[in-house]
Residue, then its C-alpha position, 0 to 999 in steps of 0.5 A: x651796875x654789874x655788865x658782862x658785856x661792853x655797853x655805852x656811856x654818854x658823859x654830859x659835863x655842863x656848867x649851869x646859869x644863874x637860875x633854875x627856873x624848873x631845872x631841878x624838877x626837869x633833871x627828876x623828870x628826866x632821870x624818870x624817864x630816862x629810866x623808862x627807855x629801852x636799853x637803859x642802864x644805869x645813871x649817874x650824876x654829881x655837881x659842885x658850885x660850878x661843873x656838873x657831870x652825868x653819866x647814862x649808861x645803855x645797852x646800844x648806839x641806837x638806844x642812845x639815838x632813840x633817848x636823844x630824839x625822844x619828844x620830852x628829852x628834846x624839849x628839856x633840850x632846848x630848855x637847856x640851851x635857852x636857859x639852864x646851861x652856860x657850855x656843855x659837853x657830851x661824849x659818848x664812850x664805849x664801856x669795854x669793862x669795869x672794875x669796884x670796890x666797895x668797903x664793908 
């Protein structure tokens, strides 16, 4: 991801359950549909034996609003609060520049 102008990152820190009962085929289907949303950016995700962190990257506040309020977003939602996530964290960050490297 290569921004010129400032953008936002929403940072969901989580620890998980015991079960998955769906939940590596509903974070697929959300990092699908997340894809698919206005305003969206870049995502990306990594998880050790107890703490995952995923980061969405968008254009605007209201893109970030409209992601959150989207029907099957609200019921993978819920899904995590019933039954995939033990605590979870968000925070939404402004993105005023970035840097990378990369070894060739």
């Amino acid at each position: 991801m290569n921004n010129t102008k400032p953008y936002y990152a929403v940072i969901f820190t989580n620890t998980r359950t015991e079960q998955d009962d769906g939940y590596s085929k509903m974070a697929e289907l959300m990092e699908e549909l997340a894809r698919q949303q206005p305003g969206f950016l870049d995502f990306e995700s990594a998880r050790d034996d107890s703490l995952g962190v995923t980061i969405s990257y968008w254009e605007s506040l209201q893109d970030i609003t409209n992601w959150k309020a989207n029907t099957d977003h609200l019921f993978a939602q819920q899904k995590g609060v019933s039954d995939w996530y033990q605590w979870y964290k968000v925070r939404i960050c402004l993105v005023e520049r970035e840097y990378e490297f990369r070894k060739k």
